[in-house]
C-alpha positions in Angstrom: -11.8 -23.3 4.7 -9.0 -21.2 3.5 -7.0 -18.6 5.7 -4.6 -17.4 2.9 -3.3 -13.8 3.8 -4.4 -12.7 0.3 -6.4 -9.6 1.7 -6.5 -6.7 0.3 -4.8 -7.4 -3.2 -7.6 -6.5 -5.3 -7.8 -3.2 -3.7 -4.3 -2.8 -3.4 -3.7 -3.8 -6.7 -6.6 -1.5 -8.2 -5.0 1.3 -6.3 -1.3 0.3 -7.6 -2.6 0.4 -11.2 -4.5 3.1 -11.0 -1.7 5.2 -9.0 0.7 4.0 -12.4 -2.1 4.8 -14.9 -3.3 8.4 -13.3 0.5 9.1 -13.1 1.3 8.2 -16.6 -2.3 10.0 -17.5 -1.9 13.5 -16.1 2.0 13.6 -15.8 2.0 14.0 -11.9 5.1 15.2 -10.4 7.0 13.0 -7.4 6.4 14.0 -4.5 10.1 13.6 -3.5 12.6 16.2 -2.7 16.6 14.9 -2.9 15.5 11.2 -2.8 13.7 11.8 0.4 9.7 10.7 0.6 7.8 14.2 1.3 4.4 12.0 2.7 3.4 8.8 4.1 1.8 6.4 2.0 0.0 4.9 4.7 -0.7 7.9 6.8 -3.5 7.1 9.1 -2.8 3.6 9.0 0.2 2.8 11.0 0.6 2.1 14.6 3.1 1.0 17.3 3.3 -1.9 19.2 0.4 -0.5 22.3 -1.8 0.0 19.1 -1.2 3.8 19.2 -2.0 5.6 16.0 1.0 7.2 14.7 1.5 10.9 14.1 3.1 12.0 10.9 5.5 14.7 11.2 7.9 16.2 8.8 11.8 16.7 9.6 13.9 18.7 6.9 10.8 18.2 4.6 11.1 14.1 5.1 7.8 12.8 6.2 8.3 11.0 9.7 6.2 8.4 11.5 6.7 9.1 15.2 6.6 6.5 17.7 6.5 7.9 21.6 9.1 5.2 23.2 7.8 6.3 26.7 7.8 9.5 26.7 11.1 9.4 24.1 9.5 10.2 19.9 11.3 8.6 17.9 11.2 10.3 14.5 11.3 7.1 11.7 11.9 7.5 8.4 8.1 7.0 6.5 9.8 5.7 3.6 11.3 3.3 5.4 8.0 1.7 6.6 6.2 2.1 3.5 8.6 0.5 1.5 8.3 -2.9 4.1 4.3 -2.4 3.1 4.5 -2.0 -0.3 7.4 -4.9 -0.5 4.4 -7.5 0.5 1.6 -5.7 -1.5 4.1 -6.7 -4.5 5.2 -10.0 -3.2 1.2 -10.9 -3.3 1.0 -9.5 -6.3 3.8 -11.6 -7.8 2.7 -14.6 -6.2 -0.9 -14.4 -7.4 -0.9 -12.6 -10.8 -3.5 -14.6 -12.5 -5.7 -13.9 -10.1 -5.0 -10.3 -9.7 -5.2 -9.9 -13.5 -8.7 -11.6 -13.7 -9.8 -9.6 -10.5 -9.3 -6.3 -12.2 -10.8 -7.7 -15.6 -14.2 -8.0 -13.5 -13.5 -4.4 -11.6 -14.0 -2.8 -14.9 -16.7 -4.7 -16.1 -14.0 -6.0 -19.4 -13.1 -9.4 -20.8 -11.1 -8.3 -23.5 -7.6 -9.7 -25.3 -6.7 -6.3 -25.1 -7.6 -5.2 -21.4 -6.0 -8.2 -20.5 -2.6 -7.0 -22.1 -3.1 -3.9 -20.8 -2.9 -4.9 -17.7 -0.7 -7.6 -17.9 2.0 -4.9 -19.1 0.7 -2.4 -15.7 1.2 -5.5 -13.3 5.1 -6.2 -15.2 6.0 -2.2 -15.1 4.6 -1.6 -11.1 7.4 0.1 -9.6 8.1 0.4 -5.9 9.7 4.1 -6.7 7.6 5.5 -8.8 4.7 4.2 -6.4 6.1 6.1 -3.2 7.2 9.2 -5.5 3.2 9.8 -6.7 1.7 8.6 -3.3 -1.6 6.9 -2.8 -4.4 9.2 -2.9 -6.3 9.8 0.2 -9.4 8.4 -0.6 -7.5 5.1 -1.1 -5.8 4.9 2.6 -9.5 5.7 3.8 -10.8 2.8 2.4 -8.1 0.8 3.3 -8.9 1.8 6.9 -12.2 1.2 6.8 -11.4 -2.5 5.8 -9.7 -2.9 8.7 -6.1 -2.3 7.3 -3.3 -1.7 9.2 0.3 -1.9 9.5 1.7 -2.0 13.1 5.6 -1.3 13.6 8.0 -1.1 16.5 10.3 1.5 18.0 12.8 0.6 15.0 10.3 1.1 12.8 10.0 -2.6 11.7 7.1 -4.1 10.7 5.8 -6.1 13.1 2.2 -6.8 12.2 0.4 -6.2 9.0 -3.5 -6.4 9.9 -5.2 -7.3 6.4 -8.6 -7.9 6.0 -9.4 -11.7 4.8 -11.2 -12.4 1.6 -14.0 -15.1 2.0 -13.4 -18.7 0.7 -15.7 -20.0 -2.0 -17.9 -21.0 1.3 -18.0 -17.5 2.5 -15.8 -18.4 5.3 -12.5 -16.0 6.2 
């Protein structure tokens, strides 16, 4: 029975490559003004330490998570957190390539030397800037939800928890 925190990577990743590969596609602009993150990535998805969903607010035109420290908001930079999430979404990544690389193979249905390449070149080019600059669509932190992702944070805005939904052993155990 396995209990790896391997969760999400194969959405994560499909929504990493796709975010590099829609971006590269349609020549989306950043959505960053003066190096400062204009959205949460993970809007929806993050929560203090009482399990309160967090509010996204926008100071100067810098999105914010705020965290109400008893009756106290604490404005915290989103970029800040998101870059924490998207640190261990990449650290997975690293740490399991093969498997990521073989997971997306089956995602779109190819088996192909040069799908393989493909996205053996995406996974070696993700960058963590150019991820938070384009954003992650909607659609994508819905899902994530719905899986049961979240990240929880405290007053500092450190992660504390990351919830991620386990992927079943070859047994069908999580």
């Amino acid at each position: 029975m396995s209990h790896e925190p391997f969760p999400v990577l194969a959405l994560a990743l499909r929504f990493v490559v796709s975010i590099i590969q829609i971006g590269a596609i349609f020549k989306i602009e950043p959505v960053q003004e003066n190096g400062m993150a204009t959205q949460a990535l993970f809007a929806g998805l993050v929560y203090d330490e009482d399990e309160r969903l967090l509010p996204v607010k926008y100071v100067g035109g810098e999105a914010q998570y705020v965290v109400d420290d008893n009756g106290f908001l604490r404005h915290i930079g989103a970029e800040i957190v998101d870059r924490q999430v998207l640190g261990i979404f990449l650290e997975q990544l690293e740490g399991n390539k093969e498997m990521a690389v073989s997971q997306m193979l089956t995602m779109m249905g190819k088996d192909d030397l040069l799908t393989k390449a493909a996205i053996d070149a995406s996974l070696r080019n993700i960058d963590m800037d150019q991820i938070i600059a384009q954003g992650i669509p909607a659609q994508a932190r819905d899902m994530l939800g719905m899986m049961g992702f979240r990240v929880v944070i405290n007053y500092h805005g450190e992660l504390v928890r990351l919830d991620q939904p386990a992927v079943p052993d070859d047994e069908g155990d999580i």
